[in-house]
TORPA-4810 file (N, C-alpha, C, O; in nm, 3 decimals):
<nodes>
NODE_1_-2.787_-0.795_3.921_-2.757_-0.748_4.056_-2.682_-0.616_4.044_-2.583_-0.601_3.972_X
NODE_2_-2.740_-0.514_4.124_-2.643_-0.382_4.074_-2.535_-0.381_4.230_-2.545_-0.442_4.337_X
NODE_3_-2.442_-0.287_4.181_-2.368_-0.296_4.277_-2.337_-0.274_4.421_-2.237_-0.324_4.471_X
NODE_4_-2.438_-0.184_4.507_-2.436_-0.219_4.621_-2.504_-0.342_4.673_-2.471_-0.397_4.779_X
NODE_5_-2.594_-0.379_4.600_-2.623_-0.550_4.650_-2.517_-0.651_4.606_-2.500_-0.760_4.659_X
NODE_6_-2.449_-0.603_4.505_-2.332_-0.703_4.530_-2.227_-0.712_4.651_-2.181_-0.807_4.716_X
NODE_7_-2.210_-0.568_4.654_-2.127_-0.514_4.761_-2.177_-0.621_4.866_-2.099_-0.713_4.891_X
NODE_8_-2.290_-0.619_4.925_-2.340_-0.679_5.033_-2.369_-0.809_5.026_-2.377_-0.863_5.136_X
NODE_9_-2.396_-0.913_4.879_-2.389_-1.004_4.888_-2.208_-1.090_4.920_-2.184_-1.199_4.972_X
NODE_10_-2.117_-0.990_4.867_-1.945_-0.993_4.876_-1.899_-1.039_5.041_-1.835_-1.133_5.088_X
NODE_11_-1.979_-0.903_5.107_-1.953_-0.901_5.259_-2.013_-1.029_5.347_-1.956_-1.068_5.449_X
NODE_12_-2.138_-1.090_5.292_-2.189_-1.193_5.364_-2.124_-1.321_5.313_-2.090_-1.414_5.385_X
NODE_13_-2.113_-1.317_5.209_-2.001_-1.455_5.181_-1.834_-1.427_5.229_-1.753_-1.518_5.208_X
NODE_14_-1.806_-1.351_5.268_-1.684_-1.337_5.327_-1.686_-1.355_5.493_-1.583_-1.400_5.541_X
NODE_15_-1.806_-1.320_5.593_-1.805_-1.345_5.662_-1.888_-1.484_5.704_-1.918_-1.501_5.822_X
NODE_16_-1.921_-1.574_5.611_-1.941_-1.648_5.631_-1.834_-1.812_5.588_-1.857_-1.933_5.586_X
NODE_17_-1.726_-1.729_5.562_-1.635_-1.830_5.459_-1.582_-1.879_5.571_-1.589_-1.804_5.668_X
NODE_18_-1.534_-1.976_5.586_-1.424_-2.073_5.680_-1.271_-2.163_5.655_-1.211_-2.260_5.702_X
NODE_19_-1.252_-2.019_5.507_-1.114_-2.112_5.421_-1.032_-1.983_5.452_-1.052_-1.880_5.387_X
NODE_20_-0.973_-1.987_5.515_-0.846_-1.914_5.523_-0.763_-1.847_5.340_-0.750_-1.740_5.281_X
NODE_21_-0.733_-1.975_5.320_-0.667_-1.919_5.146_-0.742_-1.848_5.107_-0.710_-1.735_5.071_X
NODE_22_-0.889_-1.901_5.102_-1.017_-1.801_5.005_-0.943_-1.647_5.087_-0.872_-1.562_5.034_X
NODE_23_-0.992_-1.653_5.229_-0.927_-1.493_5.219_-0.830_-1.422_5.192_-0.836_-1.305_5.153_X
NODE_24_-0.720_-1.494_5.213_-0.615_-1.398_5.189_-0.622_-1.381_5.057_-0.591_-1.268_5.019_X
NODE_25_-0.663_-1.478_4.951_-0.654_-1.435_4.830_-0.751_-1.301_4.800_-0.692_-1.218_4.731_X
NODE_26_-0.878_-1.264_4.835_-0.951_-1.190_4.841_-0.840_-1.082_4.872_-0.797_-0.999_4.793_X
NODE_27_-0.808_-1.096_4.986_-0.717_-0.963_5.030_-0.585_-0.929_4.947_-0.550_-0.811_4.938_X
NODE_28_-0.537_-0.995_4.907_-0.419_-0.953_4.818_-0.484_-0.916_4.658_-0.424_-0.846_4.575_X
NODE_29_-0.592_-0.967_4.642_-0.688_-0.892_4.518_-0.701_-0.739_4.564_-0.640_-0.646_4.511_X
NODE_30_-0.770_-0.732_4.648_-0.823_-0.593_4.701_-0.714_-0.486_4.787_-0.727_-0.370_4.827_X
NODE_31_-0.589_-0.600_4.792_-0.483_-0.493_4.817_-0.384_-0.419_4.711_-0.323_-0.313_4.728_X
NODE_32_-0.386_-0.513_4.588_-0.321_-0.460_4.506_-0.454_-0.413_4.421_-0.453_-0.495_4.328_X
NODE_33_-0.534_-0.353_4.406_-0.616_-0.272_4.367_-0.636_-0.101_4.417_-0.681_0.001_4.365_X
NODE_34_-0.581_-0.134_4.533_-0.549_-0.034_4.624_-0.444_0.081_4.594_-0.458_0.203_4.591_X
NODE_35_-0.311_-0.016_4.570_-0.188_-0.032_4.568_-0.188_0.063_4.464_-0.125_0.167_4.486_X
NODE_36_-0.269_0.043_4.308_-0.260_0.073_4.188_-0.254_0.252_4.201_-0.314_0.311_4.290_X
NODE_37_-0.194_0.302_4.126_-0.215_0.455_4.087_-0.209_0.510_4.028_-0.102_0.570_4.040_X
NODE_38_-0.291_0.558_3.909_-0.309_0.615_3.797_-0.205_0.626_3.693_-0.167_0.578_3.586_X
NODE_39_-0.173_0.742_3.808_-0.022_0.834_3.758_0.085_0.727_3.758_0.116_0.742_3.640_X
NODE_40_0.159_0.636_3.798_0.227_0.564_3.810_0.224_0.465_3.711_0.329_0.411_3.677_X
NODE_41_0.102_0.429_3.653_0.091_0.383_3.523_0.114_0.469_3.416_0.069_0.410_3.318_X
NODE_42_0.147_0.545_3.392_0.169_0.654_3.328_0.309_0.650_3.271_0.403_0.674_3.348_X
NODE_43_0.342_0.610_3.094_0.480_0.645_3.070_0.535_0.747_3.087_0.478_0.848_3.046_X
NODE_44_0.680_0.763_3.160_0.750_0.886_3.189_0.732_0.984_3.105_0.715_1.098_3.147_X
NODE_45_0.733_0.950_2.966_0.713_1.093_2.881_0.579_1.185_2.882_0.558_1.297_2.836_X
NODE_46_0.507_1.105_2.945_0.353_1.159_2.977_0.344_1.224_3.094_0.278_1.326_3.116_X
NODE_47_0.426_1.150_3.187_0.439_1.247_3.308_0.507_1.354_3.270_0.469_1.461_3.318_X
NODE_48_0.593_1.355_3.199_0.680_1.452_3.165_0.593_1.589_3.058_0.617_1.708_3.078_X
NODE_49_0.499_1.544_2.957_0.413_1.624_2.901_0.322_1.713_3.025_0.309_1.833_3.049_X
NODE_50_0.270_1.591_3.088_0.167_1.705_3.191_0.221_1.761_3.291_0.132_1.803_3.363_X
NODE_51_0.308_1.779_3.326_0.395_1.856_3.408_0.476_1.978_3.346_0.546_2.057_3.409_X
NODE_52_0.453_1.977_3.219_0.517_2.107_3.139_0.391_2.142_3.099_0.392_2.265_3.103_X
NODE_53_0.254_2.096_3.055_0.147_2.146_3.057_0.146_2.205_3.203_0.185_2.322_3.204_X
NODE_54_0.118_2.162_3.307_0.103_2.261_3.442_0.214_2.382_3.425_0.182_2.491_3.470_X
NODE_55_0.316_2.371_3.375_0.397_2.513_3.425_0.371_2.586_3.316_0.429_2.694_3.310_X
NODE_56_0.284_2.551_3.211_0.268_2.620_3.083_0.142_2.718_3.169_0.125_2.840_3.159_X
NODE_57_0.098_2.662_3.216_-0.032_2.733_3.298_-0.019_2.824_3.358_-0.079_2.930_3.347_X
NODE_58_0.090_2.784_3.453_0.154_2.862_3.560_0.192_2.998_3.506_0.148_3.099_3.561_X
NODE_59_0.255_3.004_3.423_0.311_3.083_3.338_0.232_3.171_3.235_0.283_3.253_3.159_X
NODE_60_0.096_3.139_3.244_0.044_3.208_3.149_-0.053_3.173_3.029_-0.165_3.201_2.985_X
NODE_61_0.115_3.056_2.987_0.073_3.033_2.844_-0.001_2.954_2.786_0.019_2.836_2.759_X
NODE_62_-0.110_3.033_2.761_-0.264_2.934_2.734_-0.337_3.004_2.719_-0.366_3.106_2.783_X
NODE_63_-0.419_2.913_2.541_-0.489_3.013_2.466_-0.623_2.974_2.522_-0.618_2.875_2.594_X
NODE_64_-0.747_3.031_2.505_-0.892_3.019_2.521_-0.936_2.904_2.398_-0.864_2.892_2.299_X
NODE_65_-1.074_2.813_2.417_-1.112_2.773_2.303_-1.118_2.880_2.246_-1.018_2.889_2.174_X
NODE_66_-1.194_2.984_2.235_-1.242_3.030_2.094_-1.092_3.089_2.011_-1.097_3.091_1.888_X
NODE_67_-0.973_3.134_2.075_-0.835_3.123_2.010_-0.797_3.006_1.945_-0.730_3.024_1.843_X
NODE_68_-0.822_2.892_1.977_-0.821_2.792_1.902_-0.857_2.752_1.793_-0.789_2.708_1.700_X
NODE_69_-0.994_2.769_1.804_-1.093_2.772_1.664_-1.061_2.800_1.574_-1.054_2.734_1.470_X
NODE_70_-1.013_2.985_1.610_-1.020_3.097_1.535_-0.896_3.014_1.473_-0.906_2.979_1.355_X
NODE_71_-0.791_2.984_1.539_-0.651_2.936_1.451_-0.676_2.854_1.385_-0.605_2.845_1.286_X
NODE_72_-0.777_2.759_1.399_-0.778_2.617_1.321_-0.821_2.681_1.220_-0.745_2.685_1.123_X
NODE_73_-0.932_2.740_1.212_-1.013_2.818_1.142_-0.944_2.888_1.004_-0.989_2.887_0.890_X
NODE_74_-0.828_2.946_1.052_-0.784_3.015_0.940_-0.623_2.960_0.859_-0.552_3.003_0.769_X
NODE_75_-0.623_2.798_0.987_-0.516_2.705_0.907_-0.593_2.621_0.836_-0.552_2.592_0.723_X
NODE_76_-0.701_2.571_0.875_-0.764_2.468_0.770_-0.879_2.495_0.712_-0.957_2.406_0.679_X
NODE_77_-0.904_2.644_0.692_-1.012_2.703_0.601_-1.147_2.621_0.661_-1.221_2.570_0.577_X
NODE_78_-1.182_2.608_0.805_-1.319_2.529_0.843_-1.401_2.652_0.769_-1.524_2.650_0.764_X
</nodes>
């Protein structure tokens, strides 16, 4: 079954359900799915890396791939 027919098989068993618990549990599934946010899963020091990556940007400082290469290039003899 791919997923918009699931989608739609989801919706017809939900409006056909007559258990109260069944839903709310559904809904507190699909609310804390909601709830979730990337970034917020994210250890502080990571937030903390990509946020000095953005002002590294801001600022300028940032090499091109082919500057990269070229450095790897002539640190590890590729």
């Amino acid at each position: 079954m791919d997923i918009p027919a699931l989608k739609l098989d989801l919706v017809q068993k939900i409006l056909n359900t007559k258990n109260p618990a069944l839903l709310f549990k559904i809904n507190t599934i699909l609310q804390n799915e909601v709830d979730k946010d990337w970034w917020d899963q994210l250890p502080p020091e990571v937030q903390d890396s990509i946020f000095e990556g953005i002002q590294d940007i801001e600022k300028g400082k940032v090499f091109t791939h082919d500057q990269v290469i070229q450095e790897a290039k002539q640190k590890y003899g590729f």
